[in-house]
Backbone as ProteinMPNN parsed JSONL, in Angstrom:
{"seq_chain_A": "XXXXXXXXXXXXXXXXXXXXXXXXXXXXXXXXXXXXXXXXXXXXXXXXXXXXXXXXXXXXXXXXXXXXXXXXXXXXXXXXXXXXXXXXXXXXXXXXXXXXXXXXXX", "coords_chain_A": {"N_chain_A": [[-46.039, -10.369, -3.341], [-47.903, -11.286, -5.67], [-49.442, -14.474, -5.654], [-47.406, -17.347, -6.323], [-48.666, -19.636, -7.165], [-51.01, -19.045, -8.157], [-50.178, -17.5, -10.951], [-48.677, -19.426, -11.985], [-51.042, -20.794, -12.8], [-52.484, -19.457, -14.18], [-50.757, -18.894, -16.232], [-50.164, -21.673, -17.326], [-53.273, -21.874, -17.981], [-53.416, -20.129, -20.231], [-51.591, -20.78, -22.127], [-52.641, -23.344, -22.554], [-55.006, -22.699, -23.665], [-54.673, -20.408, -25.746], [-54.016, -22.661, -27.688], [-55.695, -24.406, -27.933], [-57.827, -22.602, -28.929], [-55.853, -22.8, -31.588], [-55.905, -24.965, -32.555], [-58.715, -25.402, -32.815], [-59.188, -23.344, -34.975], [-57.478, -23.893, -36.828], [-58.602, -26.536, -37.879], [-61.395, -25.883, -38.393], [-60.842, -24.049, -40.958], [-59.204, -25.552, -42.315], [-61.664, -27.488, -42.637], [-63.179, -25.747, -43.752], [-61.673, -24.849, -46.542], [-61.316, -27.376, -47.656], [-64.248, -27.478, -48.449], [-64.648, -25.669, -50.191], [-63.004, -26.344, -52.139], [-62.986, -27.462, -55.648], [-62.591, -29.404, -57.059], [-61.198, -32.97, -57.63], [-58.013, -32.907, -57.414], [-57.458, -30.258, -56.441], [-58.855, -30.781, -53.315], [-57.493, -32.562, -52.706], [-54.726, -31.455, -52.257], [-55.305, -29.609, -50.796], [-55.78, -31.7, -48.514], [-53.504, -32.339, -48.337], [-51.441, -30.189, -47.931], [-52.676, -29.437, -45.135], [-52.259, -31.688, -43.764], [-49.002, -31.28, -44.153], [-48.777, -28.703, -42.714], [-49.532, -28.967, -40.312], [-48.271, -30.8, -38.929], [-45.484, -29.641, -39.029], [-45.974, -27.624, -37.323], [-46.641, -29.005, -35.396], [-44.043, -29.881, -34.907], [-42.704, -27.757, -34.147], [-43.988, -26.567, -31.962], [-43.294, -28.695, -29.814], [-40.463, -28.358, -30.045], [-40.987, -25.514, -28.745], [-41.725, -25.95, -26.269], [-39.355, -28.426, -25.336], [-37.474, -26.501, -25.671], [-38.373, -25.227, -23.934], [-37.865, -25.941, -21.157], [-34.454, -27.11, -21.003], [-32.822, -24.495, -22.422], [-30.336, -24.119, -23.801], [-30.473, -26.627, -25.543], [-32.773, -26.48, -26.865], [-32.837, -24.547, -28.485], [-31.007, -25.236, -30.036], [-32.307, -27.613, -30.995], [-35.103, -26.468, -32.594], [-33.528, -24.579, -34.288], [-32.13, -26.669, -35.881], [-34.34, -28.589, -36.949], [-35.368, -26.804, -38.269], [-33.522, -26.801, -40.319], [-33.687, -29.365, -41.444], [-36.258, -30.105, -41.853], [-36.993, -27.615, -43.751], [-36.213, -26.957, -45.963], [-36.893, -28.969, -47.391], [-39.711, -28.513, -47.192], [-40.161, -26.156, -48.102], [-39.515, -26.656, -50.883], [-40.903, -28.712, -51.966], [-43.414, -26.526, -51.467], [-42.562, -24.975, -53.312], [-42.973, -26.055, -55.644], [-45.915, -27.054, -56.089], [-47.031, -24.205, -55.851], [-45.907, -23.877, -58.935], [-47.191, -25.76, -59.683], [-49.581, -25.426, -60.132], [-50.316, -23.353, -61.406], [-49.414, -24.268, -63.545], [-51.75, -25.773, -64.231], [-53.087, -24.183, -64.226], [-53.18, -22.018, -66.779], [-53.837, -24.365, -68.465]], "CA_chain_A": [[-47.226, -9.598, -3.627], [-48.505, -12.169, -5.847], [-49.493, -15.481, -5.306], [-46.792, -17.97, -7.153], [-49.359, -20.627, -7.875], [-52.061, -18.737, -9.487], [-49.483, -17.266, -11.588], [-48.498, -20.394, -12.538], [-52.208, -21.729, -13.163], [-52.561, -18.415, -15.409], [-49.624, -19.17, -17.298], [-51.048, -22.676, -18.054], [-54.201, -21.574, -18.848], [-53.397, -19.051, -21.072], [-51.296, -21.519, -23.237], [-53.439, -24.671, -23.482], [-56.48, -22.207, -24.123], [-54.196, -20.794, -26.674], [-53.722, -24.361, -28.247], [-57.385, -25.087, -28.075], [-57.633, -21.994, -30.091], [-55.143, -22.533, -32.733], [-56.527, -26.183, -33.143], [-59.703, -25.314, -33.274], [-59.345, -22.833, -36.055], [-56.919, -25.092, -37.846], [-60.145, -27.673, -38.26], [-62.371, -25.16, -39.287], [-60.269, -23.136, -41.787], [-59.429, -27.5, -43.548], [-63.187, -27.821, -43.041], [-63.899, -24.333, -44.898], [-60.67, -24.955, -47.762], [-62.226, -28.434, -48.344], [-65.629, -27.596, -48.718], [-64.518, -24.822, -51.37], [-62.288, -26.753, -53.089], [-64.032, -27.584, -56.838], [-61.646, -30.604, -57.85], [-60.521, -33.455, -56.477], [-57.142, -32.324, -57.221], [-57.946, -29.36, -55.061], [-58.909, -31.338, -52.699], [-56.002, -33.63, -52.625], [-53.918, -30.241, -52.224], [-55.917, -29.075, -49.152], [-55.281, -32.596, -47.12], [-51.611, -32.527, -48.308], [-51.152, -29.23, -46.54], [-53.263, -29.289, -44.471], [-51.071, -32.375, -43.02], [-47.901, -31.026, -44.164], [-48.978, -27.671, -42.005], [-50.431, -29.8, -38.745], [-46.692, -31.765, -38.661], [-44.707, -28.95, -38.874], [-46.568, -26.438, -36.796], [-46.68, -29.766, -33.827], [-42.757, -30.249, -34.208], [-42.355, -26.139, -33.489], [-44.195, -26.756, -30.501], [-42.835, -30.072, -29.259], [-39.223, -27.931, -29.692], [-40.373, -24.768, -27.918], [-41.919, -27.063, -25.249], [-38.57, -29.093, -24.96], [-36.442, -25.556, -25.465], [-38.464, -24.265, -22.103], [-36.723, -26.63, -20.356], [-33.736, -26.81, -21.99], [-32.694, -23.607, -23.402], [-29.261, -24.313, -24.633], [-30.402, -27.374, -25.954], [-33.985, -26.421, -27.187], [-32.257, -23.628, -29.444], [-30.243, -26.04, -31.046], [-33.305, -28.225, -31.734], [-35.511, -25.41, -33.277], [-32.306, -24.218, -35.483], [-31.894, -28.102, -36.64], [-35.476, -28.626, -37.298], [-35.975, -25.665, -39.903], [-32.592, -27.183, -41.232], [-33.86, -30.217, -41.857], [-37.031, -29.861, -42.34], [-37.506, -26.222, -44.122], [-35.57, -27.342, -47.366], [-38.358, -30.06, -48.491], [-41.323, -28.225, -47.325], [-39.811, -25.172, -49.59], [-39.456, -27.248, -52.248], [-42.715, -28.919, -52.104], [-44.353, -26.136, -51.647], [-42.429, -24.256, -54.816], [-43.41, -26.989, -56.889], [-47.286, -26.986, -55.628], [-47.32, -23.479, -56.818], [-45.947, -24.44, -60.017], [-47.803, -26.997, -60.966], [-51.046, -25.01, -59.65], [-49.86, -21.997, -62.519], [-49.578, -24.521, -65.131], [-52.905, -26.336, -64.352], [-54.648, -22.98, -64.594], [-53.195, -22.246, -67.69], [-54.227, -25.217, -69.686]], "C_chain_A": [[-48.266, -10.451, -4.357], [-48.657, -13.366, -5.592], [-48.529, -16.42, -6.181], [-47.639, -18.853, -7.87], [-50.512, -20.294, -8.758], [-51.094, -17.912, -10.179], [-49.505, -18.148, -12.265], [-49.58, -20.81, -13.233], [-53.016, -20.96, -14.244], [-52.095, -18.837, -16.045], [-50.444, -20.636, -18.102], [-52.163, -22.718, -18.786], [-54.255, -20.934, -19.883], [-52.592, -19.849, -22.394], [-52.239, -22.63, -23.652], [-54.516, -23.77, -23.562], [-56.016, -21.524, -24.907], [-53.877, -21.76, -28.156], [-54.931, -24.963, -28.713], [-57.59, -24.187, -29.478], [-57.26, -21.865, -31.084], [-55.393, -24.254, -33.36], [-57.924, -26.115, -33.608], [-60.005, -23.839, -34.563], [-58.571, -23.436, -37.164], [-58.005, -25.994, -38.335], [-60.493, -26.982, -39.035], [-61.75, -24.242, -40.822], [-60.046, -24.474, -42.944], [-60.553, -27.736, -43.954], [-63.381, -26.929, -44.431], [-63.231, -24.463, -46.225], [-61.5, -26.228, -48.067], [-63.57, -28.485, -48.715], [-65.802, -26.398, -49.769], [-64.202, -25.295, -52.53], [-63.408, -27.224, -54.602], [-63.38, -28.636, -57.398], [-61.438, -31.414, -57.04], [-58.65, -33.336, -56.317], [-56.72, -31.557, -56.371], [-58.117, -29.653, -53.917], [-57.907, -32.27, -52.162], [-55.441, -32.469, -51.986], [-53.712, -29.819, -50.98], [-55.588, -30.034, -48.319], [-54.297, -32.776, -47.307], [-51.227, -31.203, -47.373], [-51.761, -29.002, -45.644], [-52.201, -30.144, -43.201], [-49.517, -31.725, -42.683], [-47.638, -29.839, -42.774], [-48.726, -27.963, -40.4], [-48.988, -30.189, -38.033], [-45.591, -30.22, -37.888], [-44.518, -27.88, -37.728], [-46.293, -27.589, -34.991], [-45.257, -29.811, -33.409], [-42.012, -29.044, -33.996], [-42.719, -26.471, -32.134], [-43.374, -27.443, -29.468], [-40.773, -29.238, -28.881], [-39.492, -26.97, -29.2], [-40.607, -25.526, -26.698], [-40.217, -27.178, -24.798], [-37.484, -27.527, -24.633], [-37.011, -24.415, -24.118], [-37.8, -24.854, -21.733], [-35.25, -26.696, -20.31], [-33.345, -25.724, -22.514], [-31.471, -23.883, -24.387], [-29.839, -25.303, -25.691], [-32.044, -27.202, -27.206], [-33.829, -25.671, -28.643], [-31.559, -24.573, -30.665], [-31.777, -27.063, -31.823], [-34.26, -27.371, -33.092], [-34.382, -25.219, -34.651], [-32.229, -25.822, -36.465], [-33.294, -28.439, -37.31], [-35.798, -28.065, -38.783], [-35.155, -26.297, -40.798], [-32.74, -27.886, -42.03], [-35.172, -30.217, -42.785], [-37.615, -28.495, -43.904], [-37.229, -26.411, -45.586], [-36.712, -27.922, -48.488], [-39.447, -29.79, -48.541], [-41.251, -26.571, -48.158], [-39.906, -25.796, -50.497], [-40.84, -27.638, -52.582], [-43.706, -27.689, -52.331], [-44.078, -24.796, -53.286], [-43.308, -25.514, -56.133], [-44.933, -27.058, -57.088], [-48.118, -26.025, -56.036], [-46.932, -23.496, -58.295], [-46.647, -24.997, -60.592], [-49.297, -26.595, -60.624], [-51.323, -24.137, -61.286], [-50.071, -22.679, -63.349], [-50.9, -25.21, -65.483], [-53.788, -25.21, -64.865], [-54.863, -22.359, -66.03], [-53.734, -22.279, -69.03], [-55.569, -25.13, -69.659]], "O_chain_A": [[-49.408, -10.477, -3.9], [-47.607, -13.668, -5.026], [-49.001, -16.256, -7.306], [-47.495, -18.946, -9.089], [-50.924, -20.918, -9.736], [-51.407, -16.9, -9.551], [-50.22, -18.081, -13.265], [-49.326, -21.252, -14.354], [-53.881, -21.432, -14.982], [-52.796, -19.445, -16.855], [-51.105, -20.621, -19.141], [-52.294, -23.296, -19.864], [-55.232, -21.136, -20.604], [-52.923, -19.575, -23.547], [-52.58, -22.842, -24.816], [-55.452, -24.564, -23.474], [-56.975, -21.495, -25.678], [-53.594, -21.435, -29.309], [-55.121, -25.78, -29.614], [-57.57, -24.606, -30.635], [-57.82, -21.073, -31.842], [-55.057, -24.603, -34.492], [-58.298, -26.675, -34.639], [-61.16, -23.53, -34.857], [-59.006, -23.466, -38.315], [-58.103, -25.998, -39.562], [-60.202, -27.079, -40.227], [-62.586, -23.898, -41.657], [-60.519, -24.492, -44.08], [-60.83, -28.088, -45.101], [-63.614, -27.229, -45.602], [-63.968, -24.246, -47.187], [-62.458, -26.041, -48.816], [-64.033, -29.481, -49.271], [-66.927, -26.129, -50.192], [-64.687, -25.017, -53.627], [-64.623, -27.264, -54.409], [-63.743, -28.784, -58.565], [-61.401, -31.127, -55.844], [-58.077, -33.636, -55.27], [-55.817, -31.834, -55.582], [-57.58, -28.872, -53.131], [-57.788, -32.519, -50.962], [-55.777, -32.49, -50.802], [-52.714, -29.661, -50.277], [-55.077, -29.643, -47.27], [-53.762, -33.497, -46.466], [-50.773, -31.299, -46.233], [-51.304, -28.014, -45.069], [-51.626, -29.666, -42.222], [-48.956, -31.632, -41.592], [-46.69, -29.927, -41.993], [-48.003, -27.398, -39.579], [-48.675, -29.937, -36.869], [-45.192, -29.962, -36.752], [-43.473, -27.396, -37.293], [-45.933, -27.167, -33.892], [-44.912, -29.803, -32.228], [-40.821, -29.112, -33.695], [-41.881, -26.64, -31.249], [-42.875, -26.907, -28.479], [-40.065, -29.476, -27.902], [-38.429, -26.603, -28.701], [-39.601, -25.768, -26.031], [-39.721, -26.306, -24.085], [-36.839, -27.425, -23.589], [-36.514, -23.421, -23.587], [-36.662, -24.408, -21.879], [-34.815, -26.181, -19.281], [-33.571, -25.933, -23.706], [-31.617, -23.868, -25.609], [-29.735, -24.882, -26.843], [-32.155, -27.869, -28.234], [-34.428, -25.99, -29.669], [-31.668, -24.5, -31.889], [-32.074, -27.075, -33.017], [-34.113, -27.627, -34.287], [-34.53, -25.704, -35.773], [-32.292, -25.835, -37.694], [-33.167, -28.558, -38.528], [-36.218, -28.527, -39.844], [-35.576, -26.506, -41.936], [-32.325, -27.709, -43.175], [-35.213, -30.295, -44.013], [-38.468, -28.69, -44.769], [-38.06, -25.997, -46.394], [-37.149, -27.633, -49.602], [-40.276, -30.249, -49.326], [-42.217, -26.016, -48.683], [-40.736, -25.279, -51.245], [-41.673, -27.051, -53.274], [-44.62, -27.73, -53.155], [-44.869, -24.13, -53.953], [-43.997, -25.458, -57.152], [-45.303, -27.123, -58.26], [-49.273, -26.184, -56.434], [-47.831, -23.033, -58.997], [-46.868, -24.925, -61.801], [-50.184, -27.421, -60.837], [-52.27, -24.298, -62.057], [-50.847, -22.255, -64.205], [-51.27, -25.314, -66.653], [-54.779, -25.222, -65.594], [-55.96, -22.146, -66.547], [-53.987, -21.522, -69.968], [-56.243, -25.706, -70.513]]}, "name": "protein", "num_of_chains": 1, "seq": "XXXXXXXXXXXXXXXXXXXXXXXXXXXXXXXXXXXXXXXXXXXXXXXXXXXXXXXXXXXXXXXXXXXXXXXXXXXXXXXXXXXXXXXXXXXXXXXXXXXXXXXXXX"}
């Protein structure tokens, strides 16, 4: 009933125009936090997560990507990922609010 290939050429479109979308508000939202910020502390803060965010958010992708293909194996990636990852960017980011609380403070 439908055509398989414009299906397909939906499907594509609908993710990388997706992607466009979630990059191009990622920019602007770093632009807008950095151009608020009032410190360079603050500033520091914003391109640390900003990075930390960018990384994390590309190696979700990069594993559902690989876990289309892949499912058994994609699952396991994803699950290992947070494992590895999820620990230090908790921590970091407990400490980030911490040491935000005690700056404000003083």
């Amino acid at each position: 009933m439908f055509d398989e290939k414009l299906i397909g050429f939906l499907i594509n479109l609908a993710w990388i125009t997706g992607v466009v979308i979630g990059v191009i508000g990622g920019v602007i939202g770093t632009y807008c936090s950095l151009k608020s910020a009032k410190t360079k502390k603050q500033r520091k803060r914003v391109i640390i997560w900003s990075l930390v965010i960018f990384v994390f958010v590309s190696l979700i992708l990069i594993a559902v990507w690989f876990g289309s293909s892949y499912i058994r194996y994609g699952t396991l990636v994803v699950i290992s990922m947070f494992g590895i990852l999820g620990q230090p960017i908790l921590k970091f980011l407990i400490q980030s609010i911490a040491q935000t609380f005690e700056e404000d403070q003083v």
